[in-house]
C-alpha positions in Angstrom: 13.7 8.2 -3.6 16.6 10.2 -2.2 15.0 10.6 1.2 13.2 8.2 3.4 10.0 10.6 3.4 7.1 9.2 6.4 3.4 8.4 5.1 2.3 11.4 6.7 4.9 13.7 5.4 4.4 12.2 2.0 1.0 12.0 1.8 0.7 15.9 3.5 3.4 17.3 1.2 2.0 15.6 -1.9 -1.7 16.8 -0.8 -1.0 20.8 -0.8 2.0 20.3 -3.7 0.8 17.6 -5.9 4.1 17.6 -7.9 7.1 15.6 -8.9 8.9 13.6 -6.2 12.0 16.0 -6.2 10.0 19.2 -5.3 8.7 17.1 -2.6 12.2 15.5 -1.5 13.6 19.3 -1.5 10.4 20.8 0.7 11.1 17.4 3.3 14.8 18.5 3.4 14.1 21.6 4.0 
């Protein structure tokens, strides 16, 4: 876990992406 990600940004991103951790570090960063 690169970035600190919040439970609602996790658990949004991983909701509409539902892939590996790094695509969902890289969308947070962005």
């Amino acid at each position: 876990m690169p970035v600190p990600r919040s439970r609602m940004h996790d658990t949004k991103l991983y909701d509409l992406l539902e892939v590996s951790p790094d695509a969902t570090s890289a969308q947070i960063a962005k």
